[in-house]
Biopython code that builds the backbone (N, CA, C, O; Angstrom):
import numpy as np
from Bio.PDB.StructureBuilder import StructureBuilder

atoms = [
    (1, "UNK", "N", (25.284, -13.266, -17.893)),
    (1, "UNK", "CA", (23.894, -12.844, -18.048)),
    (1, "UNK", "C", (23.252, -12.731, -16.674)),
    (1, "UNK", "O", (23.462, -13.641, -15.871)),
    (2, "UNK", "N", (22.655, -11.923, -16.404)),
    (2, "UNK", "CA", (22.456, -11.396, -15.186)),
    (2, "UNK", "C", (20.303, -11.854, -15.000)),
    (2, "UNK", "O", (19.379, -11.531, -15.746)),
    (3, "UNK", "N", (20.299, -12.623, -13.779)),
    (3, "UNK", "CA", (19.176, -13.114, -13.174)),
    (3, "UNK", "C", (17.868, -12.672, -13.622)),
    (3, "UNK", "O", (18.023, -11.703, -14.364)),
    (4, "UNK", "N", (16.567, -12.995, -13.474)),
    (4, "UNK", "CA", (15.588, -12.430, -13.617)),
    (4, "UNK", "C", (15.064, -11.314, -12.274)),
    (4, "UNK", "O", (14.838, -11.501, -11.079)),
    (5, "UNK", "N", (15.019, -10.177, -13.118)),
    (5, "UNK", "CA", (14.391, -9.054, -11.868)),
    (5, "UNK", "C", (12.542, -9.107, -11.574)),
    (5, "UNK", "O", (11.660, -9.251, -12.421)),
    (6, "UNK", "N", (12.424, -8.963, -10.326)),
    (6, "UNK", "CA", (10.851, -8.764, -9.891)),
    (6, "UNK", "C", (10.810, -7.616, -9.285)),
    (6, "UNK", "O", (11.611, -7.125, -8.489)),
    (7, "UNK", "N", (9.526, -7.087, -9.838)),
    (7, "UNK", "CA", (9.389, -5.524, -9.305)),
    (7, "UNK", "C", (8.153, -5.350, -8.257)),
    (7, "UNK", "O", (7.205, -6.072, -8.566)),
    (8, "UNK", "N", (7.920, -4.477, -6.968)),
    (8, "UNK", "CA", (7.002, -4.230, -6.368)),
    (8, "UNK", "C", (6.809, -2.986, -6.909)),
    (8, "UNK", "O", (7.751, -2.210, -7.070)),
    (9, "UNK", "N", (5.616, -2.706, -7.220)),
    (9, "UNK", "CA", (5.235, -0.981, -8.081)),
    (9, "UNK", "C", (4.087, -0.268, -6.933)),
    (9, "UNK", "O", (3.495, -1.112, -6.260)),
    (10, "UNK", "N", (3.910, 0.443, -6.797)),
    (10, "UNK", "CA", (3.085, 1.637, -6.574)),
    (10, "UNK", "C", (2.622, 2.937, -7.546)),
    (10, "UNK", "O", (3.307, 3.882, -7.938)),
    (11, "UNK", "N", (1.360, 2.663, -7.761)),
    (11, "UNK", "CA", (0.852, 3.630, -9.094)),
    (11, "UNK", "C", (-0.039, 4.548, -8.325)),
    (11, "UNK", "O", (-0.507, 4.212, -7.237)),
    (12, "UNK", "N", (-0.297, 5.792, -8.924)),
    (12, "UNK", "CA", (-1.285, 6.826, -7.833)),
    (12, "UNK", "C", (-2.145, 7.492, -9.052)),
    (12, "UNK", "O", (-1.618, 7.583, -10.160)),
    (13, "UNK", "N", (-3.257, 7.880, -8.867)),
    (13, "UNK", "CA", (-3.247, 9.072, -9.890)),
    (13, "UNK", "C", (-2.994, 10.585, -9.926)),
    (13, "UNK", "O", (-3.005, 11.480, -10.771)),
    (14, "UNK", "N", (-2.731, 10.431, -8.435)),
    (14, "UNK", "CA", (-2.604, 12.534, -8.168)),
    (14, "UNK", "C", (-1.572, 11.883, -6.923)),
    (14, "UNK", "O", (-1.244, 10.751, -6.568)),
    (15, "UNK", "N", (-1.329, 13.015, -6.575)),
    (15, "UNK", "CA", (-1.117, 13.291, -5.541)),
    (15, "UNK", "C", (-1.765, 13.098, -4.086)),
    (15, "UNK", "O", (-2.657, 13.761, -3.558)),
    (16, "UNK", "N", (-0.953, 11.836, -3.524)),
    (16, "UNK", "CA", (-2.460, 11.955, -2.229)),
    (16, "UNK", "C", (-3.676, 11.237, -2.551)),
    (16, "UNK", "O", (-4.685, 11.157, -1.851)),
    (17, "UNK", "N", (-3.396, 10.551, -4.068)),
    (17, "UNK", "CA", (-4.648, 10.414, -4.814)),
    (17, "UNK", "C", (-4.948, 8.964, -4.354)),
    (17, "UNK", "O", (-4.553, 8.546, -3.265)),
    (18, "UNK", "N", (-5.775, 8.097, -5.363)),
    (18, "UNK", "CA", (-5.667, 6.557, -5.214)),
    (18, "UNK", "C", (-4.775, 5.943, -5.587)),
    (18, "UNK", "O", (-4.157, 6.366, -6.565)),
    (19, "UNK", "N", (-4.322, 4.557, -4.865)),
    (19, "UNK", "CA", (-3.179, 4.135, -5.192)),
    (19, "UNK", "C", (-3.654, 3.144, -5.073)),
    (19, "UNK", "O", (-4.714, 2.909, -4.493)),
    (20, "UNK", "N", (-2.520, 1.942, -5.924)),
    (20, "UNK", "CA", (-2.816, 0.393, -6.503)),
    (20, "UNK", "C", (-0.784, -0.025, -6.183)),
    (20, "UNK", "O", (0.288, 0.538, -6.408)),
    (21, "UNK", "N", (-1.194, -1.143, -5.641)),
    (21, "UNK", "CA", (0.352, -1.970, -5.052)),
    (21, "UNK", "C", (-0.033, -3.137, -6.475)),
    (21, "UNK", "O", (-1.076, -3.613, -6.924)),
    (22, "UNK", "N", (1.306, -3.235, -6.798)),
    (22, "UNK", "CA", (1.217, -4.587, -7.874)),
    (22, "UNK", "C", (2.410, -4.756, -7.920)),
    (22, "UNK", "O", (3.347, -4.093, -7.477)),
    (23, "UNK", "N", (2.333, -6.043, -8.697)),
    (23, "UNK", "CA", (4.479, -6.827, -8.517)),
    (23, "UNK", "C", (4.026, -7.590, -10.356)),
    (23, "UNK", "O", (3.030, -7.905, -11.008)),
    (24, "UNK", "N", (5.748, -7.558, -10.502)),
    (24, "UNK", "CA", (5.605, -7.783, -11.672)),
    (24, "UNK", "C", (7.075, -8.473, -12.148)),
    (24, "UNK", "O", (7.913, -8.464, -11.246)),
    (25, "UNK", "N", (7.533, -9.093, -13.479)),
    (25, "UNK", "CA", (8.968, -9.240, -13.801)),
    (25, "UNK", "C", (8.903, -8.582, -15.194)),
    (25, "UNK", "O", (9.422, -9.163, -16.148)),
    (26, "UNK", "N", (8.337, -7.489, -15.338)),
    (26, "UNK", "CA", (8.657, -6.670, -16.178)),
    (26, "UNK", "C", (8.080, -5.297, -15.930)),
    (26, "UNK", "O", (7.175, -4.968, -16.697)),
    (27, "UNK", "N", (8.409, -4.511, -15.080)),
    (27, "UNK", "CA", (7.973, -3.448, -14.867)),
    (27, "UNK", "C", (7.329, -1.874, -16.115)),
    (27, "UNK", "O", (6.286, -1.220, -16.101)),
    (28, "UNK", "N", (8.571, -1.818, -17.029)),
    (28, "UNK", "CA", (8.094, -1.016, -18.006)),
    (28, "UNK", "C", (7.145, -1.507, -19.048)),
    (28, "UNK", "O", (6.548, -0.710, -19.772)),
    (29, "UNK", "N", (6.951, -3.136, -19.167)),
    (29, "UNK", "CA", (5.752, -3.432, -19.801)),
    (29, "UNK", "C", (4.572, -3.091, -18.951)),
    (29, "UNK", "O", (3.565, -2.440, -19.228)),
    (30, "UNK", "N", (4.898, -3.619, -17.977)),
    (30, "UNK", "CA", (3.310, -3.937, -17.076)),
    (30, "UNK", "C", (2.977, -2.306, -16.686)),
    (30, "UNK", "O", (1.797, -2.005, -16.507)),
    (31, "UNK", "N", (4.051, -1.238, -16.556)),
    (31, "UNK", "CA", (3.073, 0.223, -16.098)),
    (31, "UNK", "C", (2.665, 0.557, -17.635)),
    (31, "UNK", "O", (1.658, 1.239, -17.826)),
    (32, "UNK", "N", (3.207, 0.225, -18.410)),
    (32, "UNK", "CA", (3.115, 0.545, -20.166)),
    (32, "UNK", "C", (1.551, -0.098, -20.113)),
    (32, "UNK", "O", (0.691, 0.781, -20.059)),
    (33, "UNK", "N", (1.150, -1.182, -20.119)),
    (33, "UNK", "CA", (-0.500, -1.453, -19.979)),
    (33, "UNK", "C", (-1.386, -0.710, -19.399)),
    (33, "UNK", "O", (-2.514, -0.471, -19.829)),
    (34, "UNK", "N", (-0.809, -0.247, -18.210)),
    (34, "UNK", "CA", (-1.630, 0.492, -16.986)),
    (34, "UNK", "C", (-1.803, 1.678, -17.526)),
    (34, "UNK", "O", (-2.830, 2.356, -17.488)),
    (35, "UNK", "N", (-0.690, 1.959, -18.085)),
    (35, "UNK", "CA", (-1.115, 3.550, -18.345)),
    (35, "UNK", "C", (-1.871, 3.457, -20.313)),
    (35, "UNK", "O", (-2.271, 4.446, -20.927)),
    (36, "UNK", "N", (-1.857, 2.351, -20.735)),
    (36, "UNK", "CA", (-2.541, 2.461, -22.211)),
    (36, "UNK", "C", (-3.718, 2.191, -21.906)),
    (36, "UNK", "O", (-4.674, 2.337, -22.667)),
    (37, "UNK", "N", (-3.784, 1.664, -20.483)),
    (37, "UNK", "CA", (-5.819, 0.727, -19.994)),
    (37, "UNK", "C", (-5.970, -0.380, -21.402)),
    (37, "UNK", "O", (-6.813, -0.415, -22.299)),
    (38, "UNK", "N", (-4.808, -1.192, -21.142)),
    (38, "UNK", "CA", (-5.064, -2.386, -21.769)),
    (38, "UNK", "C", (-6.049, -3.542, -21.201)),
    (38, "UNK", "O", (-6.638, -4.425, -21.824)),
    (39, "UNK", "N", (-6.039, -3.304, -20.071)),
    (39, "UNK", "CA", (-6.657, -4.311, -19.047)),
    (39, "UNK", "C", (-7.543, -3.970, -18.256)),
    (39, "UNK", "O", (-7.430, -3.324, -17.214)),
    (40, "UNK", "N", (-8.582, -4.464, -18.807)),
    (40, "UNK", "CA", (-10.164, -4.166, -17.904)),
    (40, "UNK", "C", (-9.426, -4.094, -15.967)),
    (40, "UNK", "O", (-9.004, -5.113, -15.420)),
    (41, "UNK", "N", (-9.436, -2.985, -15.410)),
    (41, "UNK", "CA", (-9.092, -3.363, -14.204)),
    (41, "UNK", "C", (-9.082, -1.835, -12.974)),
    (41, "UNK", "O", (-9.085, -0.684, -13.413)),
    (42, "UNK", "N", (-9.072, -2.095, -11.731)),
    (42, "UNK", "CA", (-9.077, -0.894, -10.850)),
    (42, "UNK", "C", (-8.362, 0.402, -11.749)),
    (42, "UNK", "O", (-8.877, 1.517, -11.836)),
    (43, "UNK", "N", (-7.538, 0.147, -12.157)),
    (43, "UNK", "CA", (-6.248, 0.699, -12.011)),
    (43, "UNK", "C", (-7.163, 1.650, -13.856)),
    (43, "UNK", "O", (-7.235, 2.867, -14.026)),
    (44, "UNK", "N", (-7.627, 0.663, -14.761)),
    (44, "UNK", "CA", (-8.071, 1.786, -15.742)),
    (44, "UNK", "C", (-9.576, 2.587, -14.907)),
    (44, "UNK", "O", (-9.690, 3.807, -14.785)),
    (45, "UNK", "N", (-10.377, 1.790, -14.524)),
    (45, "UNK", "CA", (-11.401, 2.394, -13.783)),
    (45, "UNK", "C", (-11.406, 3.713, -13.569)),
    (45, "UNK", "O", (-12.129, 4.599, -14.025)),
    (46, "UNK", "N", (-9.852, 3.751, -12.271)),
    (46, "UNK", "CA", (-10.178, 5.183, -11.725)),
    (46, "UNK", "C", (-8.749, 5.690, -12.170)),
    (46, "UNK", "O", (-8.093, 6.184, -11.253)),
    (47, "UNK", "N", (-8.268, 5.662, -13.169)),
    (47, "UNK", "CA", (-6.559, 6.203, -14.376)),
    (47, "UNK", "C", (-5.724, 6.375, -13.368)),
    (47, "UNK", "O", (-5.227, 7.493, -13.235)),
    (48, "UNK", "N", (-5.453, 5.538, -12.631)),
    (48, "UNK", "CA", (-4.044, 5.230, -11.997)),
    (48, "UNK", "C", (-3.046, 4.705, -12.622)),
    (48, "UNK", "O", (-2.677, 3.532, -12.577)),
    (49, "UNK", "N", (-2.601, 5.572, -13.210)),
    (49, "UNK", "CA", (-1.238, 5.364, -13.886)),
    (49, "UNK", "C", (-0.074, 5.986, -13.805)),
    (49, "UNK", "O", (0.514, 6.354, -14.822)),
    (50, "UNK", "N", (0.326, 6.150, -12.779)),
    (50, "UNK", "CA", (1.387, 7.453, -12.473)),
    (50, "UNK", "C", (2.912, 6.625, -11.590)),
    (50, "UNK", "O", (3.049, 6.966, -10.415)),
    (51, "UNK", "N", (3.527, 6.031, -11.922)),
    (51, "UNK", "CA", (4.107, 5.060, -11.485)),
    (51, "UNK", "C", (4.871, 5.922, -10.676)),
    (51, "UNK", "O", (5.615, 6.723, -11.242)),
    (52, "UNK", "N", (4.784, 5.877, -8.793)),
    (52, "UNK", "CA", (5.649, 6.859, -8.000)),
    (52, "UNK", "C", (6.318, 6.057, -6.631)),
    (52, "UNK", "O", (6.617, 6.492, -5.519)),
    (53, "UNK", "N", (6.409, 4.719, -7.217)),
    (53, "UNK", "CA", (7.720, 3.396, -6.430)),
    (53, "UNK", "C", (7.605, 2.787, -6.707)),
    (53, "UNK", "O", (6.475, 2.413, -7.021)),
    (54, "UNK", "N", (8.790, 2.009, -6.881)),
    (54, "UNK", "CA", (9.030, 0.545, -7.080)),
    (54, "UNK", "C", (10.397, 0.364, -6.169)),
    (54, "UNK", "O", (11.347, 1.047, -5.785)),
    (55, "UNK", "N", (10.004, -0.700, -6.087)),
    (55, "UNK", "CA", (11.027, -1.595, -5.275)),
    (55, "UNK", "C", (11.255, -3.142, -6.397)),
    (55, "UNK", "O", (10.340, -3.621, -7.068)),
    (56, "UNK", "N", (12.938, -3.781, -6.339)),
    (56, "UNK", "CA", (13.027, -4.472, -7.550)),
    (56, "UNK", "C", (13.870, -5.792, -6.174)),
    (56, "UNK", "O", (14.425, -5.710, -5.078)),
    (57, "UNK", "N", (13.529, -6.724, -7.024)),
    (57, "UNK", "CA", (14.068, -7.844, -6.398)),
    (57, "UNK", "C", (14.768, -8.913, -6.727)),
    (57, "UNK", "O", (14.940, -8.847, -7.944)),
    (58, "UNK", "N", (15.306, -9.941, -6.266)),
    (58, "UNK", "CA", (15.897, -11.283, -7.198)),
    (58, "UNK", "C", (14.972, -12.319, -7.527)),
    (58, "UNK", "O", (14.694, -12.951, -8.546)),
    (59, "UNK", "N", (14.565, -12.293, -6.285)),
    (59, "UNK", "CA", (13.431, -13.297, -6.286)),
    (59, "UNK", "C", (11.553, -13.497, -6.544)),
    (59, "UNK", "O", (10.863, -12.566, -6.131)),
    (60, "UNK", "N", (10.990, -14.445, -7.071)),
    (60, "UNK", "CA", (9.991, -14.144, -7.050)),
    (60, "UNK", "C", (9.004, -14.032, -5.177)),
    (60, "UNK", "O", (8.243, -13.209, -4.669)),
    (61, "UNK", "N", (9.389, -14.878, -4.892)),
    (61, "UNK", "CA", (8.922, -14.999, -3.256)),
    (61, "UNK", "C", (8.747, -13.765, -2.610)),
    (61, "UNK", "O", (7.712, -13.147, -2.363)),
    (62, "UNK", "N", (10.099, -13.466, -2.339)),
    (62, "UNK", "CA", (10.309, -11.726, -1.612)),
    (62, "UNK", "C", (9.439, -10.749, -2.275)),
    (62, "UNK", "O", (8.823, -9.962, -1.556)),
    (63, "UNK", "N", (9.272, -10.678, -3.852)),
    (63, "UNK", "CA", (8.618, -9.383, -4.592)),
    (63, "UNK", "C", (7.050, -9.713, -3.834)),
    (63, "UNK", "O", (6.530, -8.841, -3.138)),
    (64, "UNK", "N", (6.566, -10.679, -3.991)),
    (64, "UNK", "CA", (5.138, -11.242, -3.364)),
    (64, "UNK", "C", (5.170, -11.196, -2.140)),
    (64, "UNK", "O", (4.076, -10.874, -1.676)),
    (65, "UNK", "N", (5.918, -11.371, -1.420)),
    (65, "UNK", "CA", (6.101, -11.123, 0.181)),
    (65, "UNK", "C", (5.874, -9.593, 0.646)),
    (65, "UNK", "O", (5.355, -9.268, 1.714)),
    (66, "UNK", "N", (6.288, -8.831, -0.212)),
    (66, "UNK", "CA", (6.534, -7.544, 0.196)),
    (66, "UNK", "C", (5.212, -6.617, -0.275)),
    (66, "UNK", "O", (4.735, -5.646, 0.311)),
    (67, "UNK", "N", (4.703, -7.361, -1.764)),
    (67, "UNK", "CA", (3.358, -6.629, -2.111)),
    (67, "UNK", "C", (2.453, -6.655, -1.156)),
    (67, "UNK", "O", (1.763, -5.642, -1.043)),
    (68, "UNK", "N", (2.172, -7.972, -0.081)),
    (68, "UNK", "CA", (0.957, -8.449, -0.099)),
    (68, "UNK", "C", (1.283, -7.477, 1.601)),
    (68, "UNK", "O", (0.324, -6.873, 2.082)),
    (69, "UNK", "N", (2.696, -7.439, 2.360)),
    (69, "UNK", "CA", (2.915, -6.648, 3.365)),
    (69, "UNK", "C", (2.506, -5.486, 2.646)),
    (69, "UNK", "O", (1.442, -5.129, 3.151)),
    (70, "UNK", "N", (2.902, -4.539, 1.495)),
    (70, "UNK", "CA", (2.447, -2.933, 1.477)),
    (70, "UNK", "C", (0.978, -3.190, 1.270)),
    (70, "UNK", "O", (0.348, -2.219, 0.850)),
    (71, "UNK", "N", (0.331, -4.258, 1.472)),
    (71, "UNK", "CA", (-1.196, -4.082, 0.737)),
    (71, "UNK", "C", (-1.887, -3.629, 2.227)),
    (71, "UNK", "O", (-2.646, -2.681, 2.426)),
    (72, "UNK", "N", (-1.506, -4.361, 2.948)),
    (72, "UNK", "CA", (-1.706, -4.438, 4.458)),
    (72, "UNK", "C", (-1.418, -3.029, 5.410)),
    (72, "UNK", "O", (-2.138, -2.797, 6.381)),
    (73, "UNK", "N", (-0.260, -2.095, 5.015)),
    (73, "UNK", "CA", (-0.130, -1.307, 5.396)),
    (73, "UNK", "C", (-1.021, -0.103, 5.530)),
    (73, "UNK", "O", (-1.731, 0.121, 4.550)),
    (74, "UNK", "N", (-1.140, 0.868, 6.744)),
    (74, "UNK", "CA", (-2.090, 1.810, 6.627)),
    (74, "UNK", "C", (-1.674, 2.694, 5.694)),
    (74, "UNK", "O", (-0.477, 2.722, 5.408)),
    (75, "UNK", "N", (-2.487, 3.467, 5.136)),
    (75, "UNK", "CA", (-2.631, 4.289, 3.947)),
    (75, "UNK", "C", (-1.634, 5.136, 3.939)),
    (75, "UNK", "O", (-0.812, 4.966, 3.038)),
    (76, "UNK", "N", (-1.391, 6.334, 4.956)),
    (76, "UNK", "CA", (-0.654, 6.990, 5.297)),
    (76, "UNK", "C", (0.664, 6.496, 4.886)),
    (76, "UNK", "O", (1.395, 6.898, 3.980)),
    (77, "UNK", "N", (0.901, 5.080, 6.143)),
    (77, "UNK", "CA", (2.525, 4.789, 5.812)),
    (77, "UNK", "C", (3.009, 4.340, 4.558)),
    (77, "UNK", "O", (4.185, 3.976, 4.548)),
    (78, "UNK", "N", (2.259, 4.274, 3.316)),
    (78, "UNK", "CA", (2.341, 3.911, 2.225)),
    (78, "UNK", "C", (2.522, 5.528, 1.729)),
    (78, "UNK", "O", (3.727, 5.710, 1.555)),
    (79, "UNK", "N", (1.986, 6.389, 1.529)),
    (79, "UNK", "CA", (2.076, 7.445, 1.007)),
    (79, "UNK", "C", (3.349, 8.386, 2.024)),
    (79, "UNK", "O", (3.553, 9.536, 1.633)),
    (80, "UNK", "N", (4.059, 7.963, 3.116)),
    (80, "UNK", "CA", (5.308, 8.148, 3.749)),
    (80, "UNK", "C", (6.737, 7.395, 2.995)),
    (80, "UNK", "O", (7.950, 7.522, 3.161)),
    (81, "UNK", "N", (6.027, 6.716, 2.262)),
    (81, "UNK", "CA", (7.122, 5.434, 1.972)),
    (81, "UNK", "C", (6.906, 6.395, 0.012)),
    (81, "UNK", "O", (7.645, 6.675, -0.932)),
    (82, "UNK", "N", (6.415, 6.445, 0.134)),
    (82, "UNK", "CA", (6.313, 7.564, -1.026)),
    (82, "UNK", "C", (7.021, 8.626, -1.614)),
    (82, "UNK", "O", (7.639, 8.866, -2.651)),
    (83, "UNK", "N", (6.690, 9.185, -0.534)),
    (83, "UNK", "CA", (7.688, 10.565, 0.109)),
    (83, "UNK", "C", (8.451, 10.698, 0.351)),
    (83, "UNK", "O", (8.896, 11.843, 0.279)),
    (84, "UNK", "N", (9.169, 9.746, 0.792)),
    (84, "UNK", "CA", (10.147, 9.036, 1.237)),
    (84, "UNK", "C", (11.475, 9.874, -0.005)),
    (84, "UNK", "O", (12.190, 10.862, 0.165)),
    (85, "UNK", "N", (11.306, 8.761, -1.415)),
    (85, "UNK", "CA", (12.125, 9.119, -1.952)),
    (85, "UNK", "C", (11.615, 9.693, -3.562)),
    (85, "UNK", "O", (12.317, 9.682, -4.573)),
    (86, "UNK", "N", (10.270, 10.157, -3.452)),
    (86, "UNK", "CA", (9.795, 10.582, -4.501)),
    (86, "UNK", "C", (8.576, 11.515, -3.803)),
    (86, "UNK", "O", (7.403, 11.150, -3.869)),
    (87, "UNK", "N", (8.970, 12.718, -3.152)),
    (87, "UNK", "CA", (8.403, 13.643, -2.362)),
    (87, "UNK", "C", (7.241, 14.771, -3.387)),
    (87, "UNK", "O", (6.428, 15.572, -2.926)),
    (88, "UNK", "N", (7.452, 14.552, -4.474)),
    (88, "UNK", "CA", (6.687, 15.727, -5.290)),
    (88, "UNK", "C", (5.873, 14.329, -6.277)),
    (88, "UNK", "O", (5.289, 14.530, -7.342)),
    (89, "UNK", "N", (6.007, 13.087, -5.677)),
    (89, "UNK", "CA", (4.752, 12.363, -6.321)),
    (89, "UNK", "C", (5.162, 12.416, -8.550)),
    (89, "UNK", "O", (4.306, 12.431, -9.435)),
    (90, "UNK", "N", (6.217, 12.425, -8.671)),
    (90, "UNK", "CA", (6.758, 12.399, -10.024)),
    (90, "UNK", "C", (6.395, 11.226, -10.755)),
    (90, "UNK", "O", (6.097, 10.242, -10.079)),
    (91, "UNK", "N", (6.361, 11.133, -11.981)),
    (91, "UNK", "CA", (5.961, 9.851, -12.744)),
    (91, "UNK", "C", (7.344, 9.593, -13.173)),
    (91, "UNK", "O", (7.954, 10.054, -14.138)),
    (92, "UNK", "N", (7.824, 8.527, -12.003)),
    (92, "UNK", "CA", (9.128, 7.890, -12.213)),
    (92, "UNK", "C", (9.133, 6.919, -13.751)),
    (92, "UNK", "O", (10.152, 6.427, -14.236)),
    (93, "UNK", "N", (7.750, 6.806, -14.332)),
    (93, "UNK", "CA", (8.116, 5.861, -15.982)),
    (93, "UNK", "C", (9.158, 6.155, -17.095)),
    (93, "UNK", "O", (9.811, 5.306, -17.702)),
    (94, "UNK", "N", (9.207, 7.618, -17.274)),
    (94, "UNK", "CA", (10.059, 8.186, -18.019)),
    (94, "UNK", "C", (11.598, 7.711, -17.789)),
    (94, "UNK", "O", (12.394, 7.235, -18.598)),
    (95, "UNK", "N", (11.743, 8.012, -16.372)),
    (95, "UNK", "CA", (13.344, 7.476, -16.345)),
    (95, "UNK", "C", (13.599, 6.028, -16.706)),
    (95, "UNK", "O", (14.564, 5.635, -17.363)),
    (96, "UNK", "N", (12.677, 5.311, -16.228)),
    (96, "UNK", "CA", (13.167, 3.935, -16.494)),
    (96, "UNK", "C", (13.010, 3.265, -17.765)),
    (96, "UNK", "O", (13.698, 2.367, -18.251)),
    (97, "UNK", "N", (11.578, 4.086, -18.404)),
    (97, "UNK", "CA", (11.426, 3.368, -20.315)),
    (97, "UNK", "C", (12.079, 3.983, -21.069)),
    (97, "UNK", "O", (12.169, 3.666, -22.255)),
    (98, "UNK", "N", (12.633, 4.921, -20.586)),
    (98, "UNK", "CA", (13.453, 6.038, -21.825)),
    (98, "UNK", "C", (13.042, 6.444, -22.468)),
    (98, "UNK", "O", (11.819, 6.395, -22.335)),
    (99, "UNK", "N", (13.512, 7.157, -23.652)),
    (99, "UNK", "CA", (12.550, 8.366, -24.859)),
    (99, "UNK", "C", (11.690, 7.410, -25.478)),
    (99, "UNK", "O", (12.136, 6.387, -25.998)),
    (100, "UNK", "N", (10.323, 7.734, -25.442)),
    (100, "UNK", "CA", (9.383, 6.738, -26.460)),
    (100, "UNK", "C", (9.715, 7.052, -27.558)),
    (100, "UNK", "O", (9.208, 6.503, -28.536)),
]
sb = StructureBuilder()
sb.init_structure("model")
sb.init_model(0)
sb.init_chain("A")
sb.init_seg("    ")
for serial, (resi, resn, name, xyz) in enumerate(atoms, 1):
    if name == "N":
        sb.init_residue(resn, " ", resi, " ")
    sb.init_atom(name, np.array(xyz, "f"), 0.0, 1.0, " ", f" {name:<3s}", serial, name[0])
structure = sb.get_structure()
């Protein structure tokens, strides 16, 4: 049986748009809230729900280590780190929750 995973996420609503850093140990639940606006929060405010990175981890420490570094980062290099490997800004949720 294989470890518990922790996820660092990046949600946008457009392109270029606003973006929200969050960490989690269940990723397809927790963007599954974000994008139903289960939770009074930034993220329903202004419909950032477009899940376009994650980064996954072993540990809880490192996933929190790494959010609170991309929180810190300038805007730009966050939306480089983006681009990086999701250049057309795609809503990576589909691949990972599978057919609803």
């Amino acid at each position: 049986m294989g470890g518990r995973r922790y996820y660092v996420y990046i949600l946008a609503n457009k392109i270029g748009g606003t973006l929200y850093i969050g960490v989690t140990n269940d990723l397809i639940r927790r963007v599954a809230e974000h994008k139903l606006k289960l939770i009074e929060s930034f993220t329903k405010d202004y419909d950032v729900v477009k899940l376009v990175y994650f980064e996954q981890f072993d540990d809880p420490e490192n996933a929190i280590k790494r959010e609170k570094r991309l929180k810190k980062w300038k805007r730009d290099w966050k939306i480089a780190l983006i681009e990086k490997g999701n250049p057309d800004w795609n809503d990576l949720y589909p691949g990972i929750a599978g057919p609803p």
